[in-house]
N, C-alpha and C positions, 0 to 999 in steps of 0.2 A: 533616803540613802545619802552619804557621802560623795561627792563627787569634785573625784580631783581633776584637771585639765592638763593640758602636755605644755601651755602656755607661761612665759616668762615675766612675773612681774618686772622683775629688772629690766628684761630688754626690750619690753612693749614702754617703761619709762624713756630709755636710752630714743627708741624711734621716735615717740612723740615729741620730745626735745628736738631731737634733728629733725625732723619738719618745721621750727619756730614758726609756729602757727599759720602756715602755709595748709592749704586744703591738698589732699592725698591722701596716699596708702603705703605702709610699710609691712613686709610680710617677711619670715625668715621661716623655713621646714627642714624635715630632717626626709631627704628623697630616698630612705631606703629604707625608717619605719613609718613615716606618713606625720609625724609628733611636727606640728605648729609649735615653735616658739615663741614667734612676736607676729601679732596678729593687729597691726593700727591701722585707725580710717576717722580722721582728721577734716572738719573740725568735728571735736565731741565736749562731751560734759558730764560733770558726778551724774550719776541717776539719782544718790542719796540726797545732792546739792544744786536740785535743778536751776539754773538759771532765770530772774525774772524774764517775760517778755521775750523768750527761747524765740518764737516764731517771726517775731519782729526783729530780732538782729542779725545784721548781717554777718556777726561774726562766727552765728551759730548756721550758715548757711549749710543745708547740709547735712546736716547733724547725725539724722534719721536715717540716714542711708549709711551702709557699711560697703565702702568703695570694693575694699579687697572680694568680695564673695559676688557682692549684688548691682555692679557697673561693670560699664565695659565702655574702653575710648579708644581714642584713635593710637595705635600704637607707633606710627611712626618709624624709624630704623629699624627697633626693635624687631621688627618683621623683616628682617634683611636675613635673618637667620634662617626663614623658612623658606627662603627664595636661596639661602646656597646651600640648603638642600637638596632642592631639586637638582641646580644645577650642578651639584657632583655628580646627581646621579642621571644626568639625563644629557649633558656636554660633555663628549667622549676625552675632550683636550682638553677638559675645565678651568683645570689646576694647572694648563700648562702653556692657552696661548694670553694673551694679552688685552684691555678696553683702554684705549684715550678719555682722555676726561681733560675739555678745554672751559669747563665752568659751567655746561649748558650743554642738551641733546635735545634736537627735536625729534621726536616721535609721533607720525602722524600732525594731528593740530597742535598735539603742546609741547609746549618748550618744558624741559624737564632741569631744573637748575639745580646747581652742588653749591655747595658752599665752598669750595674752589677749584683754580687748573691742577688738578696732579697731575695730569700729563701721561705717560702710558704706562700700564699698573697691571699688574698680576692679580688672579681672585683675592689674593690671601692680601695684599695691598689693598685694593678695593674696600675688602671688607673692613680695613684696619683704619681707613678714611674715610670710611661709610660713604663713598660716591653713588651719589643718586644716578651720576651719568652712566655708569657701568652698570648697577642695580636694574637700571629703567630698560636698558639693554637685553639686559640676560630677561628678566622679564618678558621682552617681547615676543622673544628666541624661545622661551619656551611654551609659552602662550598659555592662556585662559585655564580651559580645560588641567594642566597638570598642575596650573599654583592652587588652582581650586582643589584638585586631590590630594596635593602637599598639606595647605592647610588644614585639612580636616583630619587626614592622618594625625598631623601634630595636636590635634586635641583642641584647638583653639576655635572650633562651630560647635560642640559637644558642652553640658554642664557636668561639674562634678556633686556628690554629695557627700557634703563635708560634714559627717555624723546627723547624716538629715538635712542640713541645710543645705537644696540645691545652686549652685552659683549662675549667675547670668551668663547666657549662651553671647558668643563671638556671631559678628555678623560681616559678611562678606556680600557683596554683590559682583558676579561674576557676569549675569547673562547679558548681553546686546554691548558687552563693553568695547569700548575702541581700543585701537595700538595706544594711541597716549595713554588713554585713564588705564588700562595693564600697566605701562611704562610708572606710572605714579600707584598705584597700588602693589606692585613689587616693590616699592620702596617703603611701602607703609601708609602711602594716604590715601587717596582716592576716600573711599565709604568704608575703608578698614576699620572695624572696632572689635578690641578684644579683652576678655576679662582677663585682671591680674592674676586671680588663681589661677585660670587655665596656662596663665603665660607662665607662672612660677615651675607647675608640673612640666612644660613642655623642657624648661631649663633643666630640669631635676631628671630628667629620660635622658635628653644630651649629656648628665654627669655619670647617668648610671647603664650606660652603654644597651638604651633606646626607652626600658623601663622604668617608669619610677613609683613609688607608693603614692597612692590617690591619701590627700592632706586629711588630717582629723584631729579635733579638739579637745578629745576626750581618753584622758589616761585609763582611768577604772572608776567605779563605784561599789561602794560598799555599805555594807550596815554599817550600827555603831560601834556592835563587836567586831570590825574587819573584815567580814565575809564577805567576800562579791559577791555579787546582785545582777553582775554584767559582764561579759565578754567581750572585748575589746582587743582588735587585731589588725595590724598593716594589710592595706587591701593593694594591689598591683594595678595599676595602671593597663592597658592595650600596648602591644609594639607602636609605641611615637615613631619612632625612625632606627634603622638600618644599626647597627653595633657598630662598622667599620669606618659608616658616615659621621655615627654620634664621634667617636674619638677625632677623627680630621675637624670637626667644627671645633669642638671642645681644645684641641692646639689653636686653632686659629682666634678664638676667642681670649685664650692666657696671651695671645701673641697683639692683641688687644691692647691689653692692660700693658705691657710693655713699652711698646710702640707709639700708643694713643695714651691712657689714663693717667698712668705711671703706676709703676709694682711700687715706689715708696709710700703710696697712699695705703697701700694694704702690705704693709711691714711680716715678713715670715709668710705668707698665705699663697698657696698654691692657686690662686683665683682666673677665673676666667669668667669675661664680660662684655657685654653692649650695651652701650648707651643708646641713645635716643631724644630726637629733639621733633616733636608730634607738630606741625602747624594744626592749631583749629580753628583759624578762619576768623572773620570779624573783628580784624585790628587787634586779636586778645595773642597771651604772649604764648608761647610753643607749652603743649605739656613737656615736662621733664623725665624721662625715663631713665632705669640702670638695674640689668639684673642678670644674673649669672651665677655662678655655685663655685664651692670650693673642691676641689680634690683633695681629699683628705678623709682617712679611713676613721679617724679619729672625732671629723666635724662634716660630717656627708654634708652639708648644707647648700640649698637652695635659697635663694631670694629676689624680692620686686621690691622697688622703691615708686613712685608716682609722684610728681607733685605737679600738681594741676594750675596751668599756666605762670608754670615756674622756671622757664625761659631757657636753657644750656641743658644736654641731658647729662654727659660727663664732670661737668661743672657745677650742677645743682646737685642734680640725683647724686652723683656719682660723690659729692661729698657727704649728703646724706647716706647712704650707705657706706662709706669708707669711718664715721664715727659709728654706725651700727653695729 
């Protein structure tokens, strides 16, 4: 058979350029038929033009593995998204009383540190400063048990199959946790690890008011006289989250880009986003995270940027996806 894909030579080119040979993952989908545009996982190579000595260099570290589908890492901020979930839906005042953030909160044994004093901040602040100190908070308020049911809701313990090919499941350690490690696990670290695809669908439900098409690779296939051979259709997603919740994140996210990214990085684009800056430990530098979707009937799109110890998430990632 013939078989065409939903996939973008152009802008799987455009992604692997903006990674400049950086290791990571570039994904772009259409959250309301499921159609993958740009599908990159970096480093790679021809297949036609294999590389001498592939397994000895460091530059091909990697290779074999396709980040978007089949890793999962620490997401970082990223995950702030799934914790003010909850907390609209479970802080009666959420949206309306206030957290200090003087650079640092201890919780329990750990000290939980921000990357600055904001001083006293609203959710919608908060999230727009990504304060761990206020995150680490709400987290602890809401405790174990409901980030654990939040995130599984959102899809991010679950694999998808992406025309067959299932993606690596999201891994959470919830049991015997302390108030600290909750405190840093609501921000994204603790043993947080999550797949891109799962994280790109969970973005693609928050654009499309809680559900969004489960990703796929494949447009049609046909003979050589044209006839399909195959049936090929947008598959739906589970309820991710709440229709009234997905819209208030979804403001609060454009209110992001505003505030934090800058709207002139994304010229005309209804866009809404979180960055993310992942520590993973061992002197190595932060992953780089940045992903969100557009509002737009005309460009339904979802997307995940990754670059793997690529140090700033709105400064890296977020320039990589702003030339995507």
């Amino acid at each position: 058979s013939n078989l065409y894909l939903t996939l973008d030579a152009r802008y799987n080119y455009e992604a692997y350029r903006a990674l400049g040979g950086h290791a990571g993952t570039v994904a772009v989908y259409n959250y309301k038929t499921g159609e993958i545009l740009c599908m990159v996982s970096a480093p790679s190579y021809d297949p036609l033009n294999v590389p001498k000595n592939l397994e000895e260099n460091d530059r091909y570290k990697g290779a074999y593995l396709n980040r978007f589908l089949s890793s999962a890492f620490v997401p970082g901020p990223v995950f702030k998204t799934v914790t003010l979930t909850a907390a609209l839906e479970n802080l009666p005042d959420a949206e309306t009383r206030t957290w200090n953030c003087t650079g640092s909160v201890q919780i329990g044994e750990e000290t939980i540190t921000c990357s600055g004093g904001h001083g006293e901040q609203t959710l919608k602040e908060a999230f727009a400063h990504s304060c761990n100190a206020a995150f680490a908070q709400i987290a602890e308020e809401l405790g174990a048990d409901t980030l654990r049911r939040y995130t599984e809701k959102a899809g991010l313990t679950s694999a998808y199959s992406v025309d067959g090919l299932l993606t690596a499941k999201g891994t959470f350690n919830w049991d015997g946790i302390t108030a600290g490690q909750l405190g840093w696990a609501g921000v994204g670290q603790y043993r947080n690890q999550v797949n891109p695809c799962a994280l790109m669908v969970w973005m693609g439900a928050i654009a499309n008011g809680g559900k969004a098409a489960v990703p796929r690779l494949i447009e049609k296939s046909t003979t050589d006289y044209g006839l399909p051979t195959g049936i090929y259709y947008p598959h739906k997603s589970a309820q991710l989250i709440d229709e009234k919740t997905a819209g208030t994140i979804a403001d609060m996210m454009h209110n992001n880009v505003i505030e934090t990214y800058g709207q002139d990085r994304f010229p005309g684009m209804d866009i809404c986003a979180k960055s993310g800056t992942a520590e993973v430990g061992a002197d190595k530098s932060p992953n780089a995270w940045f992903t969100g979707f557009l509002r737009d009937e005309a460009t339904p799109y979802a997307f995940i940027v990754l670059v793997e110890n690529g140090g700033g998430g709105s400064s890296v990632a977020g320039t990589v996806a702003s030339q995507v």
